[in-house]
LOLO-399136 format. One record per residue: chain; residue number from 0; x, y, z of N, C-alpha, C in turn; residue in three letters. Coordinates in steps of 0.001 Angstrom, whole numbers. Example, Ala and Ser with C-alpha at 12.3 -4.5 7.8 and 13.67 -1.06 7.14 Angstrom:
+---+-----+---------+---------+---------+---------+---------+---------+---------+---------+---------+-----+
: c :   k :     nxx :     nyy :     nzz :    caxx :    cayy :    cazz :     cxx :     cyy :     czz :   r :
+---+-----+---------+---------+---------+---------+---------+---------+---------+---------+---------+-----+
: A :   0 :   13190 :   -5690 :    7800 :   12300 :   -4500 :    7800 :   13200 :   -3300 :    7800 : ALA :
: A :   1 :   12850 :   -2250 :    7080 :   13670 :   -1060 :    7140 :   12900 :      30 :    7870 : SER :
+---+-----+---------+---------+---------+---------+---------+---------+---------+---------+---------+-----+
# end
This chain:
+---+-----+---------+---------+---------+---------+---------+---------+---------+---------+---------+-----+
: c :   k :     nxx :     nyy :     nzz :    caxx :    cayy :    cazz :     cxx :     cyy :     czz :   r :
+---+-----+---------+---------+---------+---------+---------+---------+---------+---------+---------+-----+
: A :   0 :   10089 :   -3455 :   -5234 :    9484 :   -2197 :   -5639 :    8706 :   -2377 :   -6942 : UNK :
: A :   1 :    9221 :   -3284 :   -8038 :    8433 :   -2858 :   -9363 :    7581 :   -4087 :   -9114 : UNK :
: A :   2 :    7073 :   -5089 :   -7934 :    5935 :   -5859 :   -7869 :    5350 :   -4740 :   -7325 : UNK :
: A :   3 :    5570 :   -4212 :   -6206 :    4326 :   -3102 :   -5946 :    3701 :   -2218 :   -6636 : UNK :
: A :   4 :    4723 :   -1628 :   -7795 :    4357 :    -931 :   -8748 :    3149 :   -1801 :   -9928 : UNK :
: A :   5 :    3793 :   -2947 :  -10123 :    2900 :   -3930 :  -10698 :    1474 :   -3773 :  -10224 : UNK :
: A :   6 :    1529 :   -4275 :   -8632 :     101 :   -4501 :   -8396 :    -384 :   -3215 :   -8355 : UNK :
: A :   7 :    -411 :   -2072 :   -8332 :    -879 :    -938 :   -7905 :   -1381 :    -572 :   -8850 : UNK :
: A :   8 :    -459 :    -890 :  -10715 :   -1266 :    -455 :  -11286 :   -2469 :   -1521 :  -11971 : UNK :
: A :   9 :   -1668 :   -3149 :  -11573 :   -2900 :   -4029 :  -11847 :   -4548 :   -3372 :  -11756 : UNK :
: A :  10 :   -4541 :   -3348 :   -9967 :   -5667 :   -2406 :   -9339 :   -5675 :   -1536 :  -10375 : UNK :
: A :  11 :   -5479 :    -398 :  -10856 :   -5903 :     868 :  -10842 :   -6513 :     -44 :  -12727 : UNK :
: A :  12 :   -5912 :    -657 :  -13185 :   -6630 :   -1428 :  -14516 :   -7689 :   -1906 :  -13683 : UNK :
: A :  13 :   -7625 :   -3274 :  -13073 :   -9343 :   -3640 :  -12861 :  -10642 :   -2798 :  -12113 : UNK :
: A :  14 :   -9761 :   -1607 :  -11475 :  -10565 :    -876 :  -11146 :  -11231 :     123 :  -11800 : UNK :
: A :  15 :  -10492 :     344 :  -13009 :  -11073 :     930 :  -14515 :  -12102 :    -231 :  -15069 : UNK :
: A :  16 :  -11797 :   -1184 :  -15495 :  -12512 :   -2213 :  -15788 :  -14293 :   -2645 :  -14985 : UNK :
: A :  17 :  -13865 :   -2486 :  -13933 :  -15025 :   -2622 :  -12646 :  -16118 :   -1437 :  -13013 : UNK :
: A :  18 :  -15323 :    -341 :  -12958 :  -16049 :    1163 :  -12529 :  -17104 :    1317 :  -14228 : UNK :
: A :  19 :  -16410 :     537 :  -15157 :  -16987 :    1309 :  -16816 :  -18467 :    -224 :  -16061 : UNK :
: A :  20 :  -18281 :   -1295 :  -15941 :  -19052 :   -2630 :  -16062 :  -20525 :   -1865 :  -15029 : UNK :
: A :  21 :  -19648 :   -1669 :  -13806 :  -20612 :   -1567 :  -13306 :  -21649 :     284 :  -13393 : UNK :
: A :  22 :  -21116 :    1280 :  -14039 :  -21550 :    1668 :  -14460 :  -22896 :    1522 :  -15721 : UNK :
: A :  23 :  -22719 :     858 :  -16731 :  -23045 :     406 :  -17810 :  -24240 :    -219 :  -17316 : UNK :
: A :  24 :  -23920 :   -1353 :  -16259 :  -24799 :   -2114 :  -15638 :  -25579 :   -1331 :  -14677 : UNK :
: A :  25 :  -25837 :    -277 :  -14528 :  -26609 :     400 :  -13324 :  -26196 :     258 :  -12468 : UNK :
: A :  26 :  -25119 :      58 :  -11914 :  -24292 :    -479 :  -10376 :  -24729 :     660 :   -9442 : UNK :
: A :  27 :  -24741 :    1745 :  -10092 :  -24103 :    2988 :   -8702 :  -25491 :    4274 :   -8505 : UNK :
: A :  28 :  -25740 :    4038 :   -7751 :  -26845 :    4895 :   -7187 :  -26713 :    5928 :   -6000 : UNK :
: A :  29 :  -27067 :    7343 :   -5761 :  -26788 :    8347 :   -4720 :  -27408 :    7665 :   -3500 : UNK :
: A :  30 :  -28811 :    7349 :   -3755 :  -28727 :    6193 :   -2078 :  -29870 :    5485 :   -2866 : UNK :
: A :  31 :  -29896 :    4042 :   -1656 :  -30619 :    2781 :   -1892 :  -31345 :    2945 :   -2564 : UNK :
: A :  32 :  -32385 :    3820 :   -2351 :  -33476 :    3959 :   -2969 :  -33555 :    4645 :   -4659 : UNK :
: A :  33 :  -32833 :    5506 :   -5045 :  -32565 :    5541 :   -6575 :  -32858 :    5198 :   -7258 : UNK :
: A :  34 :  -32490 :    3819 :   -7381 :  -33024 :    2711 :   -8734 :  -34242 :    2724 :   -8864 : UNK :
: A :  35 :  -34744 :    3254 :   -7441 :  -36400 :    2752 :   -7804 :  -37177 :    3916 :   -8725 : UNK :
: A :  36 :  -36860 :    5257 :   -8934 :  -36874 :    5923 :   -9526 :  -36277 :    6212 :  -11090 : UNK :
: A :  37 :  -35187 :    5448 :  -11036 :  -34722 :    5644 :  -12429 :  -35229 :    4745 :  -13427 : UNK :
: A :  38 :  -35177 :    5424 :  -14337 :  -35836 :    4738 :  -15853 :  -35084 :    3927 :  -16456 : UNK :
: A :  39 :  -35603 :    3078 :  -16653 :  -35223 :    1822 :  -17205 :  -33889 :    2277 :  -18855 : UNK :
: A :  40 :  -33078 :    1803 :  -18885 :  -32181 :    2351 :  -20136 :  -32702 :     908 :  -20780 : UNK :
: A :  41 :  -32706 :    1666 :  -22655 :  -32781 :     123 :  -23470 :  -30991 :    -192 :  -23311 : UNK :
: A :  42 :  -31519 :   -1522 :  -24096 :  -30562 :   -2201 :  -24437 :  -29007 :   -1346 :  -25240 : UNK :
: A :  43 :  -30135 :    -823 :  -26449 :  -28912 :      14 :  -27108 :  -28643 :     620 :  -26604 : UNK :
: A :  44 :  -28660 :    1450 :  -25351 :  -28722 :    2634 :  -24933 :  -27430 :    2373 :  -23880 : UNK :
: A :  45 :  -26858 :    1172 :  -23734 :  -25839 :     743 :  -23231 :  -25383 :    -325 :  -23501 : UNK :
: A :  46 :  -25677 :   -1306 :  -24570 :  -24654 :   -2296 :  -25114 :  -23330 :   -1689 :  -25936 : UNK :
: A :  47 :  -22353 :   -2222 :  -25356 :  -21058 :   -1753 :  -26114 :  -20195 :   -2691 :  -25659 : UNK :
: A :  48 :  -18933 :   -1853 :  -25947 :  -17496 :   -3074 :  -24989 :  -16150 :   -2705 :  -24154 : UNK :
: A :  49 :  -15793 :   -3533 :  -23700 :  -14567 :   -2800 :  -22723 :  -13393 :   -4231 :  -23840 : UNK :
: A :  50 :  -12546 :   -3699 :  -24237 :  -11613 :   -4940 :  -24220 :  -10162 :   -4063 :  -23992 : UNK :
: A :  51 :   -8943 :   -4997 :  -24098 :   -7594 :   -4744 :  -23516 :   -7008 :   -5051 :  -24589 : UNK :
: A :  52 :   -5695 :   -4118 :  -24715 :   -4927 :   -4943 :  -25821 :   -3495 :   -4372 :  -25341 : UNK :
: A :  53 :   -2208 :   -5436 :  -25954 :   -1416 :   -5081 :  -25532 :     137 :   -4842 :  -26617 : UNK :
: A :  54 :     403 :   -3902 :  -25886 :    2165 :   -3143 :  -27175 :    3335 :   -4151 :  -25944 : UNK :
: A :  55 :    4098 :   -3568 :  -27008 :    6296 :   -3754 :  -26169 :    5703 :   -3343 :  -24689 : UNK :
: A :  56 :    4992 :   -1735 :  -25031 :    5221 :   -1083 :  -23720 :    3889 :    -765 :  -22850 : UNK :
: A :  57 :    3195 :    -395 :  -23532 :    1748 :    -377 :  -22976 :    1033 :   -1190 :  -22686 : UNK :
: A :  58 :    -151 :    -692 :  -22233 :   -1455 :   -1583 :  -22025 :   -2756 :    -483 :  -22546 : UNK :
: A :  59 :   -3217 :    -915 :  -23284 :   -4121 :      22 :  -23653 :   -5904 :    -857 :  -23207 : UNK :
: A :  60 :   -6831 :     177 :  -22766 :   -8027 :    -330 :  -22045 :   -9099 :     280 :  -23331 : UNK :
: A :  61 :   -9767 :      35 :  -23827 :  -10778 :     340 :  -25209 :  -12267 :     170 :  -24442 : UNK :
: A :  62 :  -12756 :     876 :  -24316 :  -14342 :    1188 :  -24064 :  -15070 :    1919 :  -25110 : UNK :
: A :  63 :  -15920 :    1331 :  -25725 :  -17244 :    1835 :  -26370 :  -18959 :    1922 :  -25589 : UNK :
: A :  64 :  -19062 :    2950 :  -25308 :  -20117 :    2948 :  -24097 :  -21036 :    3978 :  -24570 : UNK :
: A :  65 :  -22253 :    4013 :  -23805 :  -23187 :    5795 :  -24128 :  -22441 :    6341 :  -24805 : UNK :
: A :  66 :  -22591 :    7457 :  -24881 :  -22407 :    8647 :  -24941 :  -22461 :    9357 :  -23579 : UNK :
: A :  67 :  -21450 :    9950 :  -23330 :  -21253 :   10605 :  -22085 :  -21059 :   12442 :  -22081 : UNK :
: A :  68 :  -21772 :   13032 :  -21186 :  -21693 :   14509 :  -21153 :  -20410 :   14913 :  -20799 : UNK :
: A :  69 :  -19802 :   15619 :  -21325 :  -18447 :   16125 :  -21090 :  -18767 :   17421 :  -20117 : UNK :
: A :  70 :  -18162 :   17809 :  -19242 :  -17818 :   18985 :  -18935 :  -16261 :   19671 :  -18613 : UNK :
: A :  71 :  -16422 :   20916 :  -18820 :  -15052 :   22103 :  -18677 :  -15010 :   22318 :  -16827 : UNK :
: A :  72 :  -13762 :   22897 :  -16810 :  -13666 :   22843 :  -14994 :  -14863 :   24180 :  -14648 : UNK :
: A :  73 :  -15131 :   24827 :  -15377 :  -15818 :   25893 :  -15049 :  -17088 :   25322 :  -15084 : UNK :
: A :  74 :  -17575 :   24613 :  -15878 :  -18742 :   23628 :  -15722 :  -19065 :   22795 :  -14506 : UNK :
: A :  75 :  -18034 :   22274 :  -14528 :  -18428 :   21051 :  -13622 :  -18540 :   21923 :  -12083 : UNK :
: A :  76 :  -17351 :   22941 :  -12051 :  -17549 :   23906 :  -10489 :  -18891 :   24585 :  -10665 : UNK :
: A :  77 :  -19476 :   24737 :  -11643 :  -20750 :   25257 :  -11570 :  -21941 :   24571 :  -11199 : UNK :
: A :  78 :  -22052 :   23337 :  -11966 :  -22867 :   22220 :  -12156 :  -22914 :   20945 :  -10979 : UNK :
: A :  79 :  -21880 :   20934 :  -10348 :  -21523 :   19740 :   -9648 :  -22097 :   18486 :  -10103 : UNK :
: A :  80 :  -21639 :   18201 :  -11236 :  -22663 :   17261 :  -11925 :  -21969 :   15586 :  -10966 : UNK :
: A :  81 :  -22745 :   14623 :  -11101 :  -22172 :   13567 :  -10595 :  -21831 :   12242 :  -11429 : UNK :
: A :  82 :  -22528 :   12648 :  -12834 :  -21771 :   11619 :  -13918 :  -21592 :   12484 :  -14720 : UNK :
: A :  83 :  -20468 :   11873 :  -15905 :  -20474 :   12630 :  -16893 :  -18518 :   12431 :  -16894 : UNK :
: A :  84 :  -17871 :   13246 :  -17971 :  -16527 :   13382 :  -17696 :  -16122 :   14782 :  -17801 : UNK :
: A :  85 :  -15373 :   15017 :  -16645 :  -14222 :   16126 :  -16888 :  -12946 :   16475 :  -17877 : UNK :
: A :  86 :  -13199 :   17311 :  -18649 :  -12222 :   17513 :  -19899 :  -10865 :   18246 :  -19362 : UNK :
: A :  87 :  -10591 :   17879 :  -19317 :   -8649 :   18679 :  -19132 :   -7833 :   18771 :  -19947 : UNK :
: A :  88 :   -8155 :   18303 :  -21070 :   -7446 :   19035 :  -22311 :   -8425 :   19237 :  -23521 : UNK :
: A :  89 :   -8713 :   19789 :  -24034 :   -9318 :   19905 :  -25354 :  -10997 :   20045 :  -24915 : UNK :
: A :  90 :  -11667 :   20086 :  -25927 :  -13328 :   20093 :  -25565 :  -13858 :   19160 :  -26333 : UNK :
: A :  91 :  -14816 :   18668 :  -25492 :  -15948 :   16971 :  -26033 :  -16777 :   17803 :  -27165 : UNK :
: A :  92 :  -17232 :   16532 :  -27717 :  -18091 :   16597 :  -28580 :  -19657 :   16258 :  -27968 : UNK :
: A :  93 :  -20606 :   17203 :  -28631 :  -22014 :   17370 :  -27404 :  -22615 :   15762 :  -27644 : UNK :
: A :  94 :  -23777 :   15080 :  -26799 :  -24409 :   14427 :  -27056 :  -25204 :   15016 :  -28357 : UNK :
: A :  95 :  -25612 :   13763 :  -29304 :  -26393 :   13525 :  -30105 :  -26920 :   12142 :  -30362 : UNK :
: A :  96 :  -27638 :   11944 :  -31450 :  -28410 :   10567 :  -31538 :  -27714 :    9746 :  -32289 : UNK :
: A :  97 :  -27672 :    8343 :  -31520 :  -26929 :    7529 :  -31553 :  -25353 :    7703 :  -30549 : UNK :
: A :  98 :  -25147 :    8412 :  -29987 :  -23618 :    8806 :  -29611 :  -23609 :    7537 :  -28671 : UNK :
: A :  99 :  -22248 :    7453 :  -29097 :  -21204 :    6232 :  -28050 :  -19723 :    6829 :  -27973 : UNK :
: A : 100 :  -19158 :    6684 :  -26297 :  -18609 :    7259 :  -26239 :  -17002 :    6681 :  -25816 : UNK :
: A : 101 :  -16099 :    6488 :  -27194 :  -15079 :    5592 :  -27534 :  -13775 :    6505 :  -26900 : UNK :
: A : 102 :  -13140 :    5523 :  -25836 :  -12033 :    6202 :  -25065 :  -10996 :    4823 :  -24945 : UNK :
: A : 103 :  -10016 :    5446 :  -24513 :   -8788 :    4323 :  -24620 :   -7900 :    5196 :  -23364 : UNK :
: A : 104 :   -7633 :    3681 :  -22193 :   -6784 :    4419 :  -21473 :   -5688 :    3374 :  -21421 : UNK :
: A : 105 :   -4453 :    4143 :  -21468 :   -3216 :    3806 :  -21687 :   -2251 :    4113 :  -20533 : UNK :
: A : 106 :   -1557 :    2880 :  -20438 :    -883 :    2291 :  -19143 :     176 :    1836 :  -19692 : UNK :
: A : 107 :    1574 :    2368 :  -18308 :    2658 :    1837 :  -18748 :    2869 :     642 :  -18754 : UNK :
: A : 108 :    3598 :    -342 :  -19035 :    2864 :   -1655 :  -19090 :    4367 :   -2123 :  -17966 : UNK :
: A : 109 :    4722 :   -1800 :  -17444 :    6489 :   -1464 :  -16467 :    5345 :   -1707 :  -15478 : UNK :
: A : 110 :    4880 :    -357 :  -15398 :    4531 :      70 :  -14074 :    2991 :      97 :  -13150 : UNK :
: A : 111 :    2446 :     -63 :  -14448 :     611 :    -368 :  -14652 :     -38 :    1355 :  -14356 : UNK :
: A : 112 :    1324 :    2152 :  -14283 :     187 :    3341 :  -14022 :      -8 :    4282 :  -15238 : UNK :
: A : 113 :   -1030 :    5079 :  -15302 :   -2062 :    5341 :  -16408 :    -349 :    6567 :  -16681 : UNK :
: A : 114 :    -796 :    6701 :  -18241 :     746 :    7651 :  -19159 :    -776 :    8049 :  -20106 : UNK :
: A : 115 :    -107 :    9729 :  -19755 :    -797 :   10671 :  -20622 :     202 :   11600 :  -21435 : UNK :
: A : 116 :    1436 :   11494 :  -21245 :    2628 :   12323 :  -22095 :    2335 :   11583 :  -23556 : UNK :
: A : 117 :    1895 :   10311 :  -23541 :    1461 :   10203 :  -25316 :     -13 :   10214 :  -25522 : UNK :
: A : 118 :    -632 :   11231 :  -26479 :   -1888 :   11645 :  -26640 :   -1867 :   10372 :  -28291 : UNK :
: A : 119 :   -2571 :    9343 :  -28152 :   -2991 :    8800 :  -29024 :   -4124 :    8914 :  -30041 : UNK :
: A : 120 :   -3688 :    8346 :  -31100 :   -4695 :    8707 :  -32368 :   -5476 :    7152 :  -32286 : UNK :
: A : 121 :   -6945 :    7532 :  -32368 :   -8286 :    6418 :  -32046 :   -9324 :    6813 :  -33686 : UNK :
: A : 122 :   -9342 :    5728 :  -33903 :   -9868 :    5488 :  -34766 :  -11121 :    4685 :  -35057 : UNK :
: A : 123 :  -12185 :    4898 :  -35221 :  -13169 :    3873 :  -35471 :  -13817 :    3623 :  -37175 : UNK :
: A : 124 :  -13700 :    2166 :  -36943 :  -13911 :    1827 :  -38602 :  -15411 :    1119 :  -37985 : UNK :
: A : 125 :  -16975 :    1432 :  -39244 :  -17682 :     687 :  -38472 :  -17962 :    -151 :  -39690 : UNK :
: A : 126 :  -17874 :   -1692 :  -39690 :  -17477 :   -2127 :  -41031 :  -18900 :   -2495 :  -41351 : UNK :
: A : 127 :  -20010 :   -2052 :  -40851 :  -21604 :   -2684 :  -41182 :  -21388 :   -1765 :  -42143 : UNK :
: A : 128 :  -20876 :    -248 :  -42219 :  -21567 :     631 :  -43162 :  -20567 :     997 :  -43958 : UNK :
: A : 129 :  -18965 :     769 :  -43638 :  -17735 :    1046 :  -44069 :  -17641 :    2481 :  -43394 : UNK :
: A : 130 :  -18504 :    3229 :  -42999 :  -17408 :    4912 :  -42610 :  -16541 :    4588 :  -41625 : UNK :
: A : 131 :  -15880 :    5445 :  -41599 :  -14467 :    5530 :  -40663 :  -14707 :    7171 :  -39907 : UNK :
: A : 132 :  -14401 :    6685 :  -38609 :  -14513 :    7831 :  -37913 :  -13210 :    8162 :  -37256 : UNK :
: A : 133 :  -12394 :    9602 :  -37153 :  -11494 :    9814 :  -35953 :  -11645 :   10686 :  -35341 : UNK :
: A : 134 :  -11576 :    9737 :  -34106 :  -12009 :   10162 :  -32892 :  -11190 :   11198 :  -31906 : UNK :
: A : 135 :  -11676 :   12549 :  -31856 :  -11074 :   13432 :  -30694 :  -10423 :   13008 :  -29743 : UNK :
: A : 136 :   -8626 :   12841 :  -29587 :   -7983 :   12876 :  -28250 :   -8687 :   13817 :  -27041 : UNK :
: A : 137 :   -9657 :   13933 :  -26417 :   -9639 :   15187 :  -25812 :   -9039 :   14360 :  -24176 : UNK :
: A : 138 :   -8160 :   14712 :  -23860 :   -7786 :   14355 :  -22201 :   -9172 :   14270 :  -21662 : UNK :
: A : 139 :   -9307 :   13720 :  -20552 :  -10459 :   13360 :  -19767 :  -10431 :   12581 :  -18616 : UNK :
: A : 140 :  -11731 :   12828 :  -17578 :  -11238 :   12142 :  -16193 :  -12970 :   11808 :  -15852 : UNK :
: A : 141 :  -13084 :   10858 :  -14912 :  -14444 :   11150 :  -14763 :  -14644 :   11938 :  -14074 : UNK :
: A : 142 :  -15549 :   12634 :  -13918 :  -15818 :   13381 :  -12844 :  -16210 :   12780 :  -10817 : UNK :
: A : 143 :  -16580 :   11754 :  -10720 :  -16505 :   11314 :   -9554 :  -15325 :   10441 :   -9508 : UNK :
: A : 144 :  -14615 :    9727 :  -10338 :  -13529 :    8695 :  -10066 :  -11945 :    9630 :   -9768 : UNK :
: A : 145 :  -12130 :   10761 :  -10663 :  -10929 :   11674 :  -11104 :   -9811 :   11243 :  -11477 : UNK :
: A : 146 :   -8740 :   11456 :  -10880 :   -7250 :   11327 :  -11869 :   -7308 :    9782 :  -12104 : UNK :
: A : 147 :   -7397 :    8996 :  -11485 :   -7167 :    7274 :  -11799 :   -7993 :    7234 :  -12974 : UNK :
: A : 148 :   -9035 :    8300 :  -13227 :   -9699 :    7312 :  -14923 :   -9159 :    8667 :  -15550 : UNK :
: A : 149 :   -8357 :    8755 :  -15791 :   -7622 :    9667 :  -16478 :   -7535 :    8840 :  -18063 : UNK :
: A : 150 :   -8047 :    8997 :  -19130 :   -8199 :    8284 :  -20442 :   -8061 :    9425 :  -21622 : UNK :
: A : 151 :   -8527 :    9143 :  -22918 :   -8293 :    9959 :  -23998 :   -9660 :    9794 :  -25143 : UNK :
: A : 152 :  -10705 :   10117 :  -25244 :  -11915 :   10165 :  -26196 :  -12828 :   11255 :  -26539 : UNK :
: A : 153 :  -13885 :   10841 :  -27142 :  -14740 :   11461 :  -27333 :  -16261 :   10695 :  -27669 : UNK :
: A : 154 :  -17451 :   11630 :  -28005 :  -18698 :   11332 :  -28351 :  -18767 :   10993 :  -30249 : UNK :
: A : 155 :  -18585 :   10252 :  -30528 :  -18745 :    9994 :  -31994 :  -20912 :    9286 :  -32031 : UNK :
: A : 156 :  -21260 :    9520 :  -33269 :  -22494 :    8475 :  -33557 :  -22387 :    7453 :  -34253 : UNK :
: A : 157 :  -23043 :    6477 :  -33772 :  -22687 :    5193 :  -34501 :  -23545 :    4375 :  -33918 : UNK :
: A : 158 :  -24802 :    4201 :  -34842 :  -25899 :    2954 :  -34648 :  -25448 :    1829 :  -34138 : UNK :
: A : 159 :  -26373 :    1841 :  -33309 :  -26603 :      92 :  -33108 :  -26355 :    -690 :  -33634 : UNK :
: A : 160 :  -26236 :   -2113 :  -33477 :  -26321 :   -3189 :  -34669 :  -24884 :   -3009 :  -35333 : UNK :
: A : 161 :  -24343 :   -2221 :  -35434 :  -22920 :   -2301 :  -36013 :  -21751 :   -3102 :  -35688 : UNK :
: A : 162 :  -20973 :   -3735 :  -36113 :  -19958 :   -4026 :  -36159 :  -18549 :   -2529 :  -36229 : UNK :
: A : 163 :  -17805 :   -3031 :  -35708 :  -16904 :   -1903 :  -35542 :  -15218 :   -2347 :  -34866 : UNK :
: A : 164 :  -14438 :   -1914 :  -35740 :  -13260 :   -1939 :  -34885 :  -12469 :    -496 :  -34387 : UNK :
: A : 165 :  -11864 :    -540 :  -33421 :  -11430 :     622 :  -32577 :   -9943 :     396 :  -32889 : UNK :
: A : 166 :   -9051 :    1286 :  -33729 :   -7354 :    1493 :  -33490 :   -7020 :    2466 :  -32752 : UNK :
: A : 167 :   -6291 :    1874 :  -32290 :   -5676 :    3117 :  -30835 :   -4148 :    3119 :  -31263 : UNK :
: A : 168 :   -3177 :    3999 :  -32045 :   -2154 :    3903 :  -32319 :   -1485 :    5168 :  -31222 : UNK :
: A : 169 :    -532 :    5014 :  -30925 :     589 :    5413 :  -29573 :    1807 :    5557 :  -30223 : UNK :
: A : 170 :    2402 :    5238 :  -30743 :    3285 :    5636 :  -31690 :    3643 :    5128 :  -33015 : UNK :
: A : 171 :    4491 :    5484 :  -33835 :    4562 :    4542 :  -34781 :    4474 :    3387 :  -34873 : UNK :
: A : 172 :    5039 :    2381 :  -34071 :    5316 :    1298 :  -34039 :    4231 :     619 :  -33136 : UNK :
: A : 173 :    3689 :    1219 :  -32274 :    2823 :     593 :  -31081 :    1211 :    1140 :  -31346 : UNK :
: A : 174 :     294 :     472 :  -31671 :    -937 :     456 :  -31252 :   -1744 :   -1218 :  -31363 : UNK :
: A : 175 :   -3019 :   -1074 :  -31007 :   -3451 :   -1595 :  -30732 :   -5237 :   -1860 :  -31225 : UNK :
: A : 176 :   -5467 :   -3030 :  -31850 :   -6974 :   -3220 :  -32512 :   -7530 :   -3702 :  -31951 : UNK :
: A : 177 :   -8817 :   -3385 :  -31845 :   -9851 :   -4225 :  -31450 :  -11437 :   -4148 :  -31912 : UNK :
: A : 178 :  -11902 :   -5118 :  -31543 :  -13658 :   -5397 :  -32468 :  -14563 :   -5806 :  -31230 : UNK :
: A : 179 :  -15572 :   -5365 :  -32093 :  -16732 :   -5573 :  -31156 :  -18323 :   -5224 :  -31854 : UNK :
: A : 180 :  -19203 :   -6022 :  -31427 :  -20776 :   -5312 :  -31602 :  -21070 :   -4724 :  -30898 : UNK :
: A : 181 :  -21987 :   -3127 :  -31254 :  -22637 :   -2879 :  -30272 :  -24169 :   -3217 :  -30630 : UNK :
: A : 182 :  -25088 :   -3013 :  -29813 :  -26327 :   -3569 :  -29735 :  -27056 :   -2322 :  -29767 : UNK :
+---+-----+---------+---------+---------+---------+---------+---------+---------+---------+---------+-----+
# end
């Protein structure tokens, strides 16, 4: 039983992992033809990072990406939007210039499946300029993936070219650092 539990939530990690990459990367289009229409994104406009880090008990997943449109359930039933994230607890912060959008999803590390009973404190230090940002827990899901990307972020700004590390603390004793450039 707890190998199945293992692999199930292995999957439901690389399938978080997969879904942010190939997003980022233009992977996913409404039909074939799409891409041929869509506008080219710069570089900055999606260089960021996915990394993993690990506690006693967790597994925590760290993405720095766009900036992503949040919507409320009354939104999204209105809008039927097809990217973007669904808020289920708290409310996003709007797009603005420069926004990247820093989330951390946290996994039992037993069982591999995603734990939202601890709402973690995320932190971004961006050490090119020294500010320190903290970042909105707001619950969140994507809107086409739903409960499996069940994570915890928000829209912060933060130039390009920066250096930056992300703390994701879970309880006293347990969190988790990590670094990265974005472009």
């Amino acid at each position: 039983m707890l190998a199945k539990r293992l692999a199930i939530g292995s999957l439901i990690i690389i399938a978080t992992i997969s879904l942010t990459t190939a997003i980022v990367d233009g992977g996913f289009w409404e039909s074939p033809d799409d891409h041929l229409q869509a506008s080219p994104l710069q570089v900055s406009d999606v260089a960021g990072f996915t990394k993993i880090g690990f506690t006693a008990n967790h597994i925590v997943v760290v993405n720095v990406l766009p900036g992503e449109e949040m919507f409320s359930r009354a939104e999204a039933e209105q809008r039927h939007p097809t990217v973007g994230e669904l808020t289920l607890e708290g409310s996003g912060s709007p797009l603005a210039e420069n926004s990247r959008h820093v989330e951390a999803h946290v996994y039992d590390r037993a069982t591999g499946l995603p734990i939202t009973s601890i709402v973690p404190t995320i932190e971004v230090t961006n050490r090119t300029t020294g500010e320190v940002f903290e970042v909105n827990p707001v619950r969140m899901q994507d809107v086409v993936t739903g409960a499996p990307d069940v994570h915890f972020g928000d829209n912060i700004s933060i130039s390009g070219g920066s250096d930056i590390t992300v703390r994701v603390s879970l309880t006293d004793s347990e969190e988790v650092v990590v670094s990265g450039r974005l472009g």
